[in-house]
C-alpha positions as CSV (number, residue, x, y, z in Angstrom):
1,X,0.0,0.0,0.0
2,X,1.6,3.4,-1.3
3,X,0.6,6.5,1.1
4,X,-0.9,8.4,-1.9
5,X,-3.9,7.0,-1.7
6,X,-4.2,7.9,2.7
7,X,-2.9,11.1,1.3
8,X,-5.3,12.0,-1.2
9,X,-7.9,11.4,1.0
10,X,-6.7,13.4,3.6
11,X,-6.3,16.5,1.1
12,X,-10.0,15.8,0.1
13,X,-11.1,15.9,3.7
14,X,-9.1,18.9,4.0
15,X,-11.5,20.7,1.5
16,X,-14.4,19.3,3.1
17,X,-13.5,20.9,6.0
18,X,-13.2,24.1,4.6
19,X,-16.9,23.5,3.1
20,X,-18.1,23.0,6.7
21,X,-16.5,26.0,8.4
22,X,-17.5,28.1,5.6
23,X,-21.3,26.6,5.7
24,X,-20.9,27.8,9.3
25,X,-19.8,31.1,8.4
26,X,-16.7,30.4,10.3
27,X,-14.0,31.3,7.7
28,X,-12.2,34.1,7.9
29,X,-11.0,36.1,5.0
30,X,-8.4,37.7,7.4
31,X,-5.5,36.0,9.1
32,X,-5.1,36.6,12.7
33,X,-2.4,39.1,14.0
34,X,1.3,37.4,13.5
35,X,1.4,37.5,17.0
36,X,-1.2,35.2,17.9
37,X,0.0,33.0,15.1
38,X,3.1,32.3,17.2
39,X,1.3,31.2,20.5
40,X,3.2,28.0,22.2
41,X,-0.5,26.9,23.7
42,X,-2.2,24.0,22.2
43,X,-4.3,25.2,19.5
44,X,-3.3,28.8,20.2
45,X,-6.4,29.1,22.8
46,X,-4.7,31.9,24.5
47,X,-4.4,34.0,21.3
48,X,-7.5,32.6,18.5
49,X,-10.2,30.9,18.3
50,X,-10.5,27.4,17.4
51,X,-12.0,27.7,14.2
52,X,-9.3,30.3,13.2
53,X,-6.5,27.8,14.6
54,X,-8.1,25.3,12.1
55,X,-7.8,27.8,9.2
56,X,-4.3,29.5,9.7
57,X,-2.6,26.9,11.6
58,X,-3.8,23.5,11.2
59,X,-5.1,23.4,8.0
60,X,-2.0,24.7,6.1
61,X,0.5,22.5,8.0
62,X,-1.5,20.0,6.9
63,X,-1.4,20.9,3.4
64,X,2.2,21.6,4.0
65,X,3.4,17.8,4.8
66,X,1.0,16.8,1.7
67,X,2.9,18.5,-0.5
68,X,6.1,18.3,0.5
69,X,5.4,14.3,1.5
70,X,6.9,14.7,5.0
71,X,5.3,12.5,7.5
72,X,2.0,13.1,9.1
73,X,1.3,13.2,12.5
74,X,1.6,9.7,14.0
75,X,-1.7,10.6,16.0
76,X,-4.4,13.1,15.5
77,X,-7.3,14.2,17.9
78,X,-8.8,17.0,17.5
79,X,-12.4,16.5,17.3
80,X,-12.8,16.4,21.2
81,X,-11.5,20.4,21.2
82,X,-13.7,21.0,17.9
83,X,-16.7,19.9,20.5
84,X,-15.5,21.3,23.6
85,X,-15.3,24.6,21.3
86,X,-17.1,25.3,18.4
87,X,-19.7,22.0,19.0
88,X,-21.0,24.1,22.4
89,X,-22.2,27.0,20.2
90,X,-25.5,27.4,18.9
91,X,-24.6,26.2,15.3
92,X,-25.4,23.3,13.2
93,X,-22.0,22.0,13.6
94,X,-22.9,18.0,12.3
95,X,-20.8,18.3,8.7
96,X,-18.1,20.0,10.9
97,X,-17.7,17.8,13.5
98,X,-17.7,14.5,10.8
99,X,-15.4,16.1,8.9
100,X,-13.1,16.3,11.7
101,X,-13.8,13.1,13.2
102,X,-12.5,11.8,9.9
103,X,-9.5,13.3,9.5
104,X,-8.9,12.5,12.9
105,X,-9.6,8.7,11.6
106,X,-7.5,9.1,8.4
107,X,-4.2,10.4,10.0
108,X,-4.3,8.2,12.8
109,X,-4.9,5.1,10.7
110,X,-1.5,5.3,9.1
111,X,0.0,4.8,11.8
């Protein structure tokens, strides 16, 4: 089994991702200040929020190691912050929280 199959997949959750915070109204068409981009917390919760973490953080490291076929993370988890976060707001978040739920499934299954 090659990894560009893991990997495409990944990259198409990726975009649906994208769909789901930007059915939510969630995406941002600006970055955050390049301060808060350097926080050391997890996720950056003491300088964004999570769906802006997603965006300008996670998303393009992702993207990053795709291209660049680096390896992924040997674990992934996120979808229990996605809940804790955006899943406590008054939002539809179903599409948001299954497309995190499987990425979370996608990068931890290569392990």
């Amino acid at each position: 089994m090659t990894l560009q199959g893991p990997r495409n997949d990944i990259a198409a959750q990726l975009i649906d991702l994208e769909a789901a915070l930007r059915q939510l109204d969630l995406w941002s068409d600006q970055p955050p200040p390049a301060d808060a981009m350097q926080s050391e917390q997890p996720f950056a919760m003491d300088s964004m929020d999570f769906e802006h973490w997603l965006q300008f953080i996670f998303m393009p490291t992702l993207y990053r190691i795709l291209e660049t076929g680096d390896a992924l993370p040997e674990r992934c988890a996120i979808t229990p912050m996605a809940e804790e976060t955006i899943g406590k707001r008054s939002l539809p978040t179903q599409s948001l929280m299954s497309a995190l739920r499987k990425l979370d499934q996608l990068i931890t299954a290569l392990d």
